[in-house]
PDB file of N, CA, C and O in Angstrom:
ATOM      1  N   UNK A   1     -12.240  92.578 -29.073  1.00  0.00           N
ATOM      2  CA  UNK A   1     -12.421  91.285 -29.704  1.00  0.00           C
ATOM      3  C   UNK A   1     -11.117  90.467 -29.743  1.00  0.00           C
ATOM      4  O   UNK A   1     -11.268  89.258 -29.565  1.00  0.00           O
ATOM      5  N   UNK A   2      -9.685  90.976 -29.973  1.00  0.00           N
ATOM      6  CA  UNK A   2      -8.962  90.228 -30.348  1.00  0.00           C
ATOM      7  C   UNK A   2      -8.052  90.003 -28.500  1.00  0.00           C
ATOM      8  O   UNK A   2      -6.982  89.481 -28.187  1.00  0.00           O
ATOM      9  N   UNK A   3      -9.263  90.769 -27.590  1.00  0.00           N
ATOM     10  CA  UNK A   3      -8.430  90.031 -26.310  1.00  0.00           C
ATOM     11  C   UNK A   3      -9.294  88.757 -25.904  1.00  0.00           C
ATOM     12  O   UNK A   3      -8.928  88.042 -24.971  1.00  0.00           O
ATOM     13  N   UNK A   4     -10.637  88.452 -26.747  1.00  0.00           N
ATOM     14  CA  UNK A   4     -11.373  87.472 -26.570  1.00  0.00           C
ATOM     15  C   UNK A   4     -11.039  86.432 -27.112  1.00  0.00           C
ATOM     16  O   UNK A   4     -11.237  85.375 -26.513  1.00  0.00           O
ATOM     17  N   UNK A   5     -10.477  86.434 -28.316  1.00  0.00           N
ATOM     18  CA  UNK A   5      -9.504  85.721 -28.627  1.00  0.00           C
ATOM     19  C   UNK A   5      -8.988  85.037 -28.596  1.00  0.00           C
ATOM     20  O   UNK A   5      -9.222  83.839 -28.754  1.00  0.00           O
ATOM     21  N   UNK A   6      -7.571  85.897 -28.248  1.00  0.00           N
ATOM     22  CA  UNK A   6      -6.431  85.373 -26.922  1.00  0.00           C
ATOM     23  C   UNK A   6      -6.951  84.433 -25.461  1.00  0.00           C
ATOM     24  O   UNK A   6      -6.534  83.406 -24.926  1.00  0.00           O
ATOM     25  N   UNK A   7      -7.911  85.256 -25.215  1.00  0.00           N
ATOM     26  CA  UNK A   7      -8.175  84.401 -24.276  1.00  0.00           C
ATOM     27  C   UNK A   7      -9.298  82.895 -24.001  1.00  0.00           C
ATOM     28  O   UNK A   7      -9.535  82.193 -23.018  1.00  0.00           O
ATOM     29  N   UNK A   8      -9.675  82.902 -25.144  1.00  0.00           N
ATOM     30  CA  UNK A   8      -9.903  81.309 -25.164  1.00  0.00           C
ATOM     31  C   UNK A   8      -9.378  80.654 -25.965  1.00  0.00           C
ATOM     32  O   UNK A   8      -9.711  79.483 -26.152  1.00  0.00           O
ATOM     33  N   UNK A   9      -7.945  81.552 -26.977  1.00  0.00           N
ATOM     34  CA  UNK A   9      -7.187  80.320 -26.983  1.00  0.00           C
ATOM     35  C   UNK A   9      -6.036  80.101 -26.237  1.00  0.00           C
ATOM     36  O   UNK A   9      -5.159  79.309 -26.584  1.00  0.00           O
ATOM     37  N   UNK A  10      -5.997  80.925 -24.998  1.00  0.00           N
ATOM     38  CA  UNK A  10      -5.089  80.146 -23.759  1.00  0.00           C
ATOM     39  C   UNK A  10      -5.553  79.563 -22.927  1.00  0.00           C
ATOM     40  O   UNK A  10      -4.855  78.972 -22.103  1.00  0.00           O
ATOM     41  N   UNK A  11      -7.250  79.554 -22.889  1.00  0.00           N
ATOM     42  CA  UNK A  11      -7.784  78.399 -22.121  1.00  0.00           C
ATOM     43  C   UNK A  11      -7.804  77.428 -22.637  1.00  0.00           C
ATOM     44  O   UNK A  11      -7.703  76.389 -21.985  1.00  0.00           O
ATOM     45  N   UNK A  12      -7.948  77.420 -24.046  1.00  0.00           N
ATOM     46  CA  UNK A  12      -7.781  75.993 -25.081  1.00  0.00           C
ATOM     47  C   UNK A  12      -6.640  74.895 -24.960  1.00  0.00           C
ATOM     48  O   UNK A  12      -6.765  73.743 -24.545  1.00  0.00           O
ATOM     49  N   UNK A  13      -5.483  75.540 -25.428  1.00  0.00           N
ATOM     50  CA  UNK A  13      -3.898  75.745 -24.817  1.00  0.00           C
ATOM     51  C   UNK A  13      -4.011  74.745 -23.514  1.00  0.00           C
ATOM     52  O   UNK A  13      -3.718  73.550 -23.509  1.00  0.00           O
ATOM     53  N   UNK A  14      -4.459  75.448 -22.521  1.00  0.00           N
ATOM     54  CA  UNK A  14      -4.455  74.841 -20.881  1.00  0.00           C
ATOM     55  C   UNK A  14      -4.936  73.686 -21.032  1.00  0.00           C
ATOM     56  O   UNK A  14      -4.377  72.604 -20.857  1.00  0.00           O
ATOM     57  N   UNK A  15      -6.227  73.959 -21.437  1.00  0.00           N
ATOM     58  CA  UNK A  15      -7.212  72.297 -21.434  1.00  0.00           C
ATOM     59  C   UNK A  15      -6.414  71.183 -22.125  1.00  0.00           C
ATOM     60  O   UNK A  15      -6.351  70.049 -21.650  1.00  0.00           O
ATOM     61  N   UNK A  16      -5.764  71.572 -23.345  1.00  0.00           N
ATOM     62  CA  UNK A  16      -5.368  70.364 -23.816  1.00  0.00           C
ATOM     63  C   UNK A  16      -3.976  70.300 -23.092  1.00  0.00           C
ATOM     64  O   UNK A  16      -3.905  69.176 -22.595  1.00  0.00           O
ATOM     65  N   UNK A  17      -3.258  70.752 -22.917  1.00  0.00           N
ATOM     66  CA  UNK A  17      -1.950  70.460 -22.281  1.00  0.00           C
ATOM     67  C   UNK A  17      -2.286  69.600 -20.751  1.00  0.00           C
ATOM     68  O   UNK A  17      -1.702  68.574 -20.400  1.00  0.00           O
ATOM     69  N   UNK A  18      -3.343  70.292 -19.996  1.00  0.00           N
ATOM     70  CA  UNK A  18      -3.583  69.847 -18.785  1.00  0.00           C
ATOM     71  C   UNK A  18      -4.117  68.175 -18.430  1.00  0.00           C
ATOM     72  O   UNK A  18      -3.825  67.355 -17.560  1.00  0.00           O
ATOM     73  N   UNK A  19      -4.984  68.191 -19.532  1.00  0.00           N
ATOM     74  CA  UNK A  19      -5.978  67.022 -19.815  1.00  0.00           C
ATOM     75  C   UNK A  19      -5.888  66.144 -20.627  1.00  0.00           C
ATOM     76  O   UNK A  19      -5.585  65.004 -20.276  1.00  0.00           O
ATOM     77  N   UNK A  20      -6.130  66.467 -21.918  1.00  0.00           N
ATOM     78  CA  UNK A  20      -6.015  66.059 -23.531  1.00  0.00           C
ATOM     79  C   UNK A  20      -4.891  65.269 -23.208  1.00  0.00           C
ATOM     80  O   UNK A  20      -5.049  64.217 -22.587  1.00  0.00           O
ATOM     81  N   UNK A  21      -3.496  65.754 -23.646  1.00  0.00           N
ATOM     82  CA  UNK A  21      -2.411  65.603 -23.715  1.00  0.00           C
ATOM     83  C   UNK A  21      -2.039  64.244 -22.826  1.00  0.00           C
ATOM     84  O   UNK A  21      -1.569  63.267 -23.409  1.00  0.00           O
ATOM     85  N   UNK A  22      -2.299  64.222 -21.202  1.00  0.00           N
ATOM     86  CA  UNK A  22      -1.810  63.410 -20.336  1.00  0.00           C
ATOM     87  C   UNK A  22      -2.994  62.362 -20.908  1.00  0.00           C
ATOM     88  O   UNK A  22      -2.112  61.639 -21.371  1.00  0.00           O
ATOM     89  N   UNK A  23      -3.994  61.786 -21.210  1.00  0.00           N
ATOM     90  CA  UNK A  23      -4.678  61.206 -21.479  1.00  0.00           C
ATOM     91  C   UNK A  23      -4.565  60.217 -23.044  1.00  0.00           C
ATOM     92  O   UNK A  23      -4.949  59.057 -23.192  1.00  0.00           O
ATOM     93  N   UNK A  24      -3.857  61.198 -24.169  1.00  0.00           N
ATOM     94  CA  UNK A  24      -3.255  60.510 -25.027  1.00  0.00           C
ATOM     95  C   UNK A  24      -1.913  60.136 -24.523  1.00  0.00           C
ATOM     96  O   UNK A  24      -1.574  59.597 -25.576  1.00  0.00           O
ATOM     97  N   UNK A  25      -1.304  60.048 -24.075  1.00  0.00           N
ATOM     98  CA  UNK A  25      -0.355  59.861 -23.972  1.00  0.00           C
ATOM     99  C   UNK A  25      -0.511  58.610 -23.068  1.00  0.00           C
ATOM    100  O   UNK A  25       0.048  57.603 -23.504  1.00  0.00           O
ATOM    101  N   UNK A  26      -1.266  58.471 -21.716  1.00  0.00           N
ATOM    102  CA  UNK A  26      -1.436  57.310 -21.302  1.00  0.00           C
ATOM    103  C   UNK A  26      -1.797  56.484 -22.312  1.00  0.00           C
ATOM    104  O   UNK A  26      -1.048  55.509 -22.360  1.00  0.00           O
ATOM    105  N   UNK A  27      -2.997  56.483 -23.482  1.00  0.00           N
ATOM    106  CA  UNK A  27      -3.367  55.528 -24.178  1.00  0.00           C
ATOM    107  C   UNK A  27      -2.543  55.393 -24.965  1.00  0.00           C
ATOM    108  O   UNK A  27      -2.642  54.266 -25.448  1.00  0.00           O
ATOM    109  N   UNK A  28      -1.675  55.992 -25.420  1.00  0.00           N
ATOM    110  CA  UNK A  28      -0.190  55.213 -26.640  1.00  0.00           C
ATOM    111  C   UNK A  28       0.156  54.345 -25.507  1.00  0.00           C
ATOM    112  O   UNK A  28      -0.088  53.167 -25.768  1.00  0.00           O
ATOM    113  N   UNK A  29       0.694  54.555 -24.212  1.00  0.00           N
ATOM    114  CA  UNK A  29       1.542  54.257 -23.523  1.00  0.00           C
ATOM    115  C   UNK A  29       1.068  52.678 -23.458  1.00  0.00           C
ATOM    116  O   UNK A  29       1.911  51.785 -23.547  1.00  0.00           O
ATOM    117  N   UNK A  30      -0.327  52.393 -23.297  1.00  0.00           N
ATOM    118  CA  UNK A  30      -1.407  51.290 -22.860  1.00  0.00           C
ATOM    119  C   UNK A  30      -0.940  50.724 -24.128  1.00  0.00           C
ATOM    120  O   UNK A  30      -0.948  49.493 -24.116  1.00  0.00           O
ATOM    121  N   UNK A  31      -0.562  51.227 -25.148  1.00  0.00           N
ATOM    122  CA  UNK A  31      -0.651  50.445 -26.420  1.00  0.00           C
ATOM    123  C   UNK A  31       0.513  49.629 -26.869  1.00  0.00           C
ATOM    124  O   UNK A  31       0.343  48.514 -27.363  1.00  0.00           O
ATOM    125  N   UNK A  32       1.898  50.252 -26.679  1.00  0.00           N
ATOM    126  CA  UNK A  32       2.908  50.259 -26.653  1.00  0.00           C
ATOM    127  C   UNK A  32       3.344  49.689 -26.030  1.00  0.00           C
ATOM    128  O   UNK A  32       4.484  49.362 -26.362  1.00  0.00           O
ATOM    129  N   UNK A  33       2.807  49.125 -24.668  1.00  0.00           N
ATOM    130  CA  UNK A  33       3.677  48.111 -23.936  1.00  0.00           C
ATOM    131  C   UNK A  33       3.751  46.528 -24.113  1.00  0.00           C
ATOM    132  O   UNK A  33       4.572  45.780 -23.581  1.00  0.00           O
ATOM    133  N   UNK A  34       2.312  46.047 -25.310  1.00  0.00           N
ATOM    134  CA  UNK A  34       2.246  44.891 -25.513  1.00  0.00           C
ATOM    135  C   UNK A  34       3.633  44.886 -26.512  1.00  0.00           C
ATOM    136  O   UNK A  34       4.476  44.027 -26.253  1.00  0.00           O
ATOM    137  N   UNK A  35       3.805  45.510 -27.266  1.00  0.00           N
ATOM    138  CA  UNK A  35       4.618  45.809 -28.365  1.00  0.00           C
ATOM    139  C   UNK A  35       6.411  45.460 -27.843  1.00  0.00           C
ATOM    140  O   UNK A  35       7.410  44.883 -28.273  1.00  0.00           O
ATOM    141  N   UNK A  36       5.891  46.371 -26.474  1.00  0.00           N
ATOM    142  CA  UNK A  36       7.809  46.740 -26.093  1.00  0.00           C
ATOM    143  C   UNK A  36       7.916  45.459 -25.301  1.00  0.00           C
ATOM    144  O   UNK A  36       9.109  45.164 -25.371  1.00  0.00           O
ATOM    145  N   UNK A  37       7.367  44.658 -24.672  1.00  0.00           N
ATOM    146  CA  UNK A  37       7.323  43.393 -24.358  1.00  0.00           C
ATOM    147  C   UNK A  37       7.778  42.534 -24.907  1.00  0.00           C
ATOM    148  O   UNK A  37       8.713  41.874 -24.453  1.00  0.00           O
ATOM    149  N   UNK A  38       7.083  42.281 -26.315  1.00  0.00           N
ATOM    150  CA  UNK A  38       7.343  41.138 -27.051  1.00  0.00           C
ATOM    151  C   UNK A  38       8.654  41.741 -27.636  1.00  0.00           C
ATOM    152  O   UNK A  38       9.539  41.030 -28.113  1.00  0.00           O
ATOM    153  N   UNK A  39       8.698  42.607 -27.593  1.00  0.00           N
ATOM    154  CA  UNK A  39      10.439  42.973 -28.634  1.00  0.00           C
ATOM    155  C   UNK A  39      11.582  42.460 -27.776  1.00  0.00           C
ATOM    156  O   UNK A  39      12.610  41.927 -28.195  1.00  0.00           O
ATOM    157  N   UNK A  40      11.139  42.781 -26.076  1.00  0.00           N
ATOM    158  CA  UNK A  40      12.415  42.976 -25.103  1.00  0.00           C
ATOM    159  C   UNK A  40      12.763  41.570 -24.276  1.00  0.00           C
ATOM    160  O   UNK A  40      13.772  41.312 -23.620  1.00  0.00           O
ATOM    161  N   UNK A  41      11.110  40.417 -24.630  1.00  0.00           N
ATOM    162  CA  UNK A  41      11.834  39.654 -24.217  1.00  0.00           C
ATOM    163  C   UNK A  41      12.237  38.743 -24.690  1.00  0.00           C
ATOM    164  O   UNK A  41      12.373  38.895 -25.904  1.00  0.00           O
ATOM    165  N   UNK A  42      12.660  37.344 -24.164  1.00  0.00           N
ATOM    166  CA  UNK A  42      13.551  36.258 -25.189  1.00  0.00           C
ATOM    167  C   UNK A  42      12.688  35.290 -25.449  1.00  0.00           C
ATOM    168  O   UNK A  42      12.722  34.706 -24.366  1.00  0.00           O
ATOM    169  N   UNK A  43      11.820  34.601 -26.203  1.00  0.00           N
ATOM    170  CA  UNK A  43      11.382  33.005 -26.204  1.00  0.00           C
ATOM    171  C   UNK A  43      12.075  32.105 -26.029  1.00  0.00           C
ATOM    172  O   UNK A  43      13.234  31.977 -26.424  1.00  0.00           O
ATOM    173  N   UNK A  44      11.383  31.307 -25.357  1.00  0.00           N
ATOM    174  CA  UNK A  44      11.894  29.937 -25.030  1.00  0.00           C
ATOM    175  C   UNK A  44      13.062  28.947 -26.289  1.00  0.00           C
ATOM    176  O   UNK A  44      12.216  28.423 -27.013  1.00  0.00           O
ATOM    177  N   UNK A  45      14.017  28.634 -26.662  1.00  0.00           N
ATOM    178  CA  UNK A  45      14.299  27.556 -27.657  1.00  0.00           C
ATOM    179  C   UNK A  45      13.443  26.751 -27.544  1.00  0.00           C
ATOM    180  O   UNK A  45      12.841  26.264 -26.587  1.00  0.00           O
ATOM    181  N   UNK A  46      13.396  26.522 -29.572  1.00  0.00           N
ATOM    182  CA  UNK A  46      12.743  25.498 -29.499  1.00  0.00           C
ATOM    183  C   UNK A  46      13.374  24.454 -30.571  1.00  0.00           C
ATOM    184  O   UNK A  46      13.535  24.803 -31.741  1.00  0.00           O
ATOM    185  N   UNK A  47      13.749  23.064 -30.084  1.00  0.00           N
ATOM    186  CA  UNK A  47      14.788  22.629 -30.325  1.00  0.00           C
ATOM    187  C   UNK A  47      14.376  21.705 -31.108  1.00  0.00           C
ATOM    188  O   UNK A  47      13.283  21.209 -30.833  1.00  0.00           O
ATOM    189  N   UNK A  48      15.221  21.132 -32.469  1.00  0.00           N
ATOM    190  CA  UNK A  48      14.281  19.816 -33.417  1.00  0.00           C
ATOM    191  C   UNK A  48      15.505  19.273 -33.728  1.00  0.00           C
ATOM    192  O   UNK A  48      16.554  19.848 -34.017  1.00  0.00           O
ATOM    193  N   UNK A  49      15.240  18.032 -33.632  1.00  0.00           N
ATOM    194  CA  UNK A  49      16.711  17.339 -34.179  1.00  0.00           C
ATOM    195  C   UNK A  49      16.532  17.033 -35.493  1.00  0.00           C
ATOM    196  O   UNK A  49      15.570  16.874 -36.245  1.00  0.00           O
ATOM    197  N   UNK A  50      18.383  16.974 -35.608  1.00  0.00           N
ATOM    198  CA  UNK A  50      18.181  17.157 -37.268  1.00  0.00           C
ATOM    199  C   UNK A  50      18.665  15.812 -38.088  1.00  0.00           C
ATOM    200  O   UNK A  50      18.682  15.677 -39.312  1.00  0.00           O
ATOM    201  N   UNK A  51      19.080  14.789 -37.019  1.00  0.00           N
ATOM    202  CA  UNK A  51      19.117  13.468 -37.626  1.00  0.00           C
ATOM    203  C   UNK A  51      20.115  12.848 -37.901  1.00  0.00           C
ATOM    204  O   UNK A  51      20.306  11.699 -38.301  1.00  0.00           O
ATOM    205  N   UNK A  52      21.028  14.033 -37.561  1.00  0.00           N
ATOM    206  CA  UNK A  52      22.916  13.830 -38.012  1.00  0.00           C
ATOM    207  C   UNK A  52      23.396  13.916 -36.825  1.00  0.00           C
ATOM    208  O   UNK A  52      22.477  14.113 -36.030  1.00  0.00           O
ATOM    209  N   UNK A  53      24.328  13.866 -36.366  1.00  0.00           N
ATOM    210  CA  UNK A  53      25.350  13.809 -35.033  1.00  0.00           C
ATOM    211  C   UNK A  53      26.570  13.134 -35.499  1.00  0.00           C
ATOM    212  O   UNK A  53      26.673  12.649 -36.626  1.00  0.00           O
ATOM    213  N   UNK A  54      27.593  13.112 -34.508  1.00  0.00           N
ATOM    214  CA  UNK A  54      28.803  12.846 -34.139  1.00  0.00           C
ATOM    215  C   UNK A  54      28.768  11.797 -33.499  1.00  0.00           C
ATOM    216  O   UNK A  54      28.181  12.004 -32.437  1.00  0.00           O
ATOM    217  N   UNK A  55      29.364   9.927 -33.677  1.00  0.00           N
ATOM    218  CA  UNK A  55      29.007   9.260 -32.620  1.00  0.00           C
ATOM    219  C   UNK A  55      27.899   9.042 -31.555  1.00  0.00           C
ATOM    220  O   UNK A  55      26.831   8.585 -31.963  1.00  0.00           O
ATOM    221  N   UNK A  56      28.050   9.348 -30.102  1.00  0.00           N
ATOM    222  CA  UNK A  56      27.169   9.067 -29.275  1.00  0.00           C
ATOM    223  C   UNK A  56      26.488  10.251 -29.682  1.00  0.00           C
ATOM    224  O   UNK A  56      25.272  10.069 -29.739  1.00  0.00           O
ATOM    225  N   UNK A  57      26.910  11.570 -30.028  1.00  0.00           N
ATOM    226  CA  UNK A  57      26.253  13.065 -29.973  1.00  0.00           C
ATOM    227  C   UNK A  57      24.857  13.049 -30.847  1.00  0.00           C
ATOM    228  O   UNK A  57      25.002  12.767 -32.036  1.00  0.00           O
ATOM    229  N   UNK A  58      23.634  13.298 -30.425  1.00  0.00           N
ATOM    230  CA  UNK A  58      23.036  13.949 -31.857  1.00  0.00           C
ATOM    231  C   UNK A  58      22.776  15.131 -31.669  1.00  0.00           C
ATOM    232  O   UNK A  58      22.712  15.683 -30.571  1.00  0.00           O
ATOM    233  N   UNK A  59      22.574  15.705 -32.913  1.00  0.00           N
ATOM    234  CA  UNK A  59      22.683  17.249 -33.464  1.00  0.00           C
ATOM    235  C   UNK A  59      21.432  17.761 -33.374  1.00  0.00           C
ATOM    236  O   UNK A  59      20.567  17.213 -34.058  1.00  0.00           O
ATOM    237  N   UNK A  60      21.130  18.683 -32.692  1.00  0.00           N
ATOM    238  CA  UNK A  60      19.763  19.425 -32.572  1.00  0.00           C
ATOM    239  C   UNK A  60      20.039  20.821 -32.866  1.00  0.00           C
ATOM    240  O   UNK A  60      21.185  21.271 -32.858  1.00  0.00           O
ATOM    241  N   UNK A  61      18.735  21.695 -33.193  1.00  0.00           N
ATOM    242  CA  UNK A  61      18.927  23.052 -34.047  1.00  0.00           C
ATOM    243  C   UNK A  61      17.637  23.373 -33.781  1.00  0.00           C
ATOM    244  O   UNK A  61      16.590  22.738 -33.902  1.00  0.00           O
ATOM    245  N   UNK A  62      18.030  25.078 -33.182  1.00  0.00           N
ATOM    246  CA  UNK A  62      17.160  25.867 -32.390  1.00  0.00           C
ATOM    247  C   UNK A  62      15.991  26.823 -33.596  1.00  0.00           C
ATOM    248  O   UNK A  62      16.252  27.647 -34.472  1.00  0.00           O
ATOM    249  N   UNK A  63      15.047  26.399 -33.248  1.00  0.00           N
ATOM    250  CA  UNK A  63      14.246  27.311 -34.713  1.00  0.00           C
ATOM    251  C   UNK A  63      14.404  28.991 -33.912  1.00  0.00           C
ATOM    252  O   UNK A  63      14.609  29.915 -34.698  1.00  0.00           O
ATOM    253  N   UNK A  64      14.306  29.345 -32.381  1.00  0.00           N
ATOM    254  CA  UNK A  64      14.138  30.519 -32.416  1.00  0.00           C
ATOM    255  C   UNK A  64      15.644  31.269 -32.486  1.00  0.00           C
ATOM    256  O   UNK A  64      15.640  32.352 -33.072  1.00  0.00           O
ATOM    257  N   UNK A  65      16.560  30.938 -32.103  1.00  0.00           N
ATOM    258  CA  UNK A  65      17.576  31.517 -32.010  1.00  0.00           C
ATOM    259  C   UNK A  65      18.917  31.385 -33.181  1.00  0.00           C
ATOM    260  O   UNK A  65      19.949  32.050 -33.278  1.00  0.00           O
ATOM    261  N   UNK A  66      18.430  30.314 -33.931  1.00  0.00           N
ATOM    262  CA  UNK A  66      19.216  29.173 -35.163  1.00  0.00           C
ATOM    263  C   UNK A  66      20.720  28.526 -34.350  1.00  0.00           C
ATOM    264  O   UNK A  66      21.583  28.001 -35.054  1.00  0.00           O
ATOM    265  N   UNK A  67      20.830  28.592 -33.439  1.00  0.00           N
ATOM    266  CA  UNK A  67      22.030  27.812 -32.402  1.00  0.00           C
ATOM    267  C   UNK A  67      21.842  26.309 -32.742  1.00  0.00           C
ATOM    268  O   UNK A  67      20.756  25.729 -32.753  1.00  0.00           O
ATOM    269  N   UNK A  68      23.145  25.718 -33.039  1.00  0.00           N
ATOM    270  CA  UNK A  68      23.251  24.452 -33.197  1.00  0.00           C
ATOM    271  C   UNK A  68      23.697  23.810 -32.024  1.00  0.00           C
ATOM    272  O   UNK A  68      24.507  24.496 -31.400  1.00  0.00           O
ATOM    273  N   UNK A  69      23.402  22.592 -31.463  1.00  0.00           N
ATOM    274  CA  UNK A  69      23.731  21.733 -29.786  1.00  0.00           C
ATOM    275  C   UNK A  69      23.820  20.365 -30.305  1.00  0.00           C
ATOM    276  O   UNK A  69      23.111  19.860 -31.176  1.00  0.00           O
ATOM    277  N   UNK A  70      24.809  19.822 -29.640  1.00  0.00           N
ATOM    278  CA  UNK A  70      25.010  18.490 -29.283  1.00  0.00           C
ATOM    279  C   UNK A  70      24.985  17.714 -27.945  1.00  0.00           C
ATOM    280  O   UNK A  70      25.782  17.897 -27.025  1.00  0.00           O
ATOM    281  N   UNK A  71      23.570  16.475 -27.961  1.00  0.00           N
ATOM    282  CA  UNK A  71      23.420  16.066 -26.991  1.00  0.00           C
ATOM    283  C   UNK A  71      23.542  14.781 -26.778  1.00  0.00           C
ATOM    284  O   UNK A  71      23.058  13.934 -27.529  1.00  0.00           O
ATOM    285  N   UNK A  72      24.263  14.504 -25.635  1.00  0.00           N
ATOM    286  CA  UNK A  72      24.861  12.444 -25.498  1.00  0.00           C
ATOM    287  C   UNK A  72      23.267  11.949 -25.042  1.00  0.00           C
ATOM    288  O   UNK A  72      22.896  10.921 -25.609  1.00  0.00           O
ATOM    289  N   UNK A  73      22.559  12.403 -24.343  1.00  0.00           N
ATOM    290  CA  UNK A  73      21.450  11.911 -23.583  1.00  0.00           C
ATOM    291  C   UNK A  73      20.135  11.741 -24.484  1.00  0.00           C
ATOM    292  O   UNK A  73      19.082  11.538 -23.878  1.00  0.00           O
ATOM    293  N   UNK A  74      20.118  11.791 -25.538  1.00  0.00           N
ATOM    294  CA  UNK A  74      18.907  12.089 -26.557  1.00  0.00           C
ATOM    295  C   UNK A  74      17.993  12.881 -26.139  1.00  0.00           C
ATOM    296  O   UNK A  74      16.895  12.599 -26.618  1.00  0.00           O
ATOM    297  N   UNK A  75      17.993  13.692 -25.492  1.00  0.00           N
ATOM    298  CA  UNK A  75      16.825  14.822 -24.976  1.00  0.00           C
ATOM    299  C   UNK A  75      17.407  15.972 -25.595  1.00  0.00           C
ATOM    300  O   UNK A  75      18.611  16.087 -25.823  1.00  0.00           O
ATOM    301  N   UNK A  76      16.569  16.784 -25.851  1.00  0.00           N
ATOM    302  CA  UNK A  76      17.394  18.583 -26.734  1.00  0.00           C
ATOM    303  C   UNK A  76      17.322  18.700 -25.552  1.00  0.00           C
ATOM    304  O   UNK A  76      16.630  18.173 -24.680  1.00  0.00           O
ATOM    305  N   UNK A  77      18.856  20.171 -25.587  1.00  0.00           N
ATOM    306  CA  UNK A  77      19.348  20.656 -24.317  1.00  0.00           C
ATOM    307  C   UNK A  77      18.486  21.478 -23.908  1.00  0.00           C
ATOM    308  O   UNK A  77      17.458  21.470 -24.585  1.00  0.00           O
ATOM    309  N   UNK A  78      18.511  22.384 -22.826  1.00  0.00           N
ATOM    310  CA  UNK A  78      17.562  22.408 -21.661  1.00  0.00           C
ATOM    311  C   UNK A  78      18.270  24.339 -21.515  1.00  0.00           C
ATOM    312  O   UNK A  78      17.763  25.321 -20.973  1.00  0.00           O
ATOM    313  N   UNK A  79      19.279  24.212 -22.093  1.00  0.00           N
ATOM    314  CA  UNK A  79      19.913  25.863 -21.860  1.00  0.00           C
ATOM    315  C   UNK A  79      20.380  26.404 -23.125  1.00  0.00           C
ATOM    316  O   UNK A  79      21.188  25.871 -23.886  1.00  0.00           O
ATOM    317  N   UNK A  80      19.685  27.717 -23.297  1.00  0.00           N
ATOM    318  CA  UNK A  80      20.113  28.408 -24.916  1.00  0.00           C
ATOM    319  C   UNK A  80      21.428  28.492 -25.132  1.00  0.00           C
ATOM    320  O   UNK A  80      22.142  29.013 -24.276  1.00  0.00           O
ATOM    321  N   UNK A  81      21.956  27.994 -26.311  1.00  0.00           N
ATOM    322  CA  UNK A  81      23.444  27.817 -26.801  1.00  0.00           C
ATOM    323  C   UNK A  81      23.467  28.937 -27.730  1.00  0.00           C
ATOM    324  O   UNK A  81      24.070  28.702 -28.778  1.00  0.00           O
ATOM    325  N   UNK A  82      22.756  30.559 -27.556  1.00  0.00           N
ATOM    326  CA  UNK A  82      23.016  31.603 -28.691  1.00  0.00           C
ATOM    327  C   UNK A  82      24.185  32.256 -28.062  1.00  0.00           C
ATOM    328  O   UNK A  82      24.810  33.029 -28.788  1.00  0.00           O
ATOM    329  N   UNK A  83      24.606  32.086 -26.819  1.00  0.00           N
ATOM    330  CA  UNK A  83      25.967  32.971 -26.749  1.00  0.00           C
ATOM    331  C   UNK A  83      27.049  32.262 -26.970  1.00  0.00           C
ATOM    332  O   UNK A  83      28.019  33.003 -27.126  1.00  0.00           O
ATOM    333  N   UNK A  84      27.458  30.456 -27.101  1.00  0.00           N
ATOM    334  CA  UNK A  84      28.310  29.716 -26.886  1.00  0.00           C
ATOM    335  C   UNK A  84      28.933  30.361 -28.489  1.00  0.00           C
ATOM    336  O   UNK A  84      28.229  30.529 -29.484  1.00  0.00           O
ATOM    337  N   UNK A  85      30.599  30.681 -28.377  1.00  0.00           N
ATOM    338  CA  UNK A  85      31.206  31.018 -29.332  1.00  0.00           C
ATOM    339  C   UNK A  85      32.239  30.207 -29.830  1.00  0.00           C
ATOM    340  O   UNK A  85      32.591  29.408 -28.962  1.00  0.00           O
ATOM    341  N   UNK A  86      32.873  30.091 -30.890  1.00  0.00           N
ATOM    342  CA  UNK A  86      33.581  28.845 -31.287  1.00  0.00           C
ATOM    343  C   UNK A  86      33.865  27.715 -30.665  1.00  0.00           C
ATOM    344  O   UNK A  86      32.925  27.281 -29.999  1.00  0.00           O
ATOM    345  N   UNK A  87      34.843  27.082 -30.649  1.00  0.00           N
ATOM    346  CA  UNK A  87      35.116  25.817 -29.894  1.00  0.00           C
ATOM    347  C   UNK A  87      36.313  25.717 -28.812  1.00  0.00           C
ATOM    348  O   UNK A  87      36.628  26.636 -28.056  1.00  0.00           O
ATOM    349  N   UNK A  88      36.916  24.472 -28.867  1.00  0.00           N
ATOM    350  CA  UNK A  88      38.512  24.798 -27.913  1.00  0.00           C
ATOM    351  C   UNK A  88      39.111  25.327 -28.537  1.00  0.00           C
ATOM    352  O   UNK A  88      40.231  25.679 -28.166  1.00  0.00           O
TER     353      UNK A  88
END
């Protein structure tokens, strides 16, 4: 009796390691990638002016990144200012 046992629970063992296993694991995987997506990539800026400026400059401010830009042309700028670091 106790080799009957043993031996369907190393066929048990097999089945799920063989089958089971690769099958959950695809479906986390299916699940997880909407997830690791939205974490890994960047959104677009999205830019609102704030009504103040410098002379010709006005002052616009990024809701996704919080980067502040100054633009002569009245259009918000067109390239993310989250790496630009102090000034001259």
């Amino acid at each position: 009796m106790p080799l009957v046992i043993a031996t369907v629970s190393i066929l048990a063992f097999a089945f799920w390691r063989l089958y089971l296993r690769d099958r959950a694991r695809d479906e986390v995987a299916a699940r997880a990638d909407p997830v690791w997506r939205k974490l890994t990539t960047k959104r677009p800026c999205q830019w609102s002016e704030t009504g103040s400026g410098r002379g010709a400059f006005r002052e616009y401010h990024c809701a996704t990144c919080r980067a502040t830009a100054y633009s002569r042309t009245g259009k918000a700028p067109e390239t993310c200012k989250r790496n630009v670091r102090g000034g001259l």
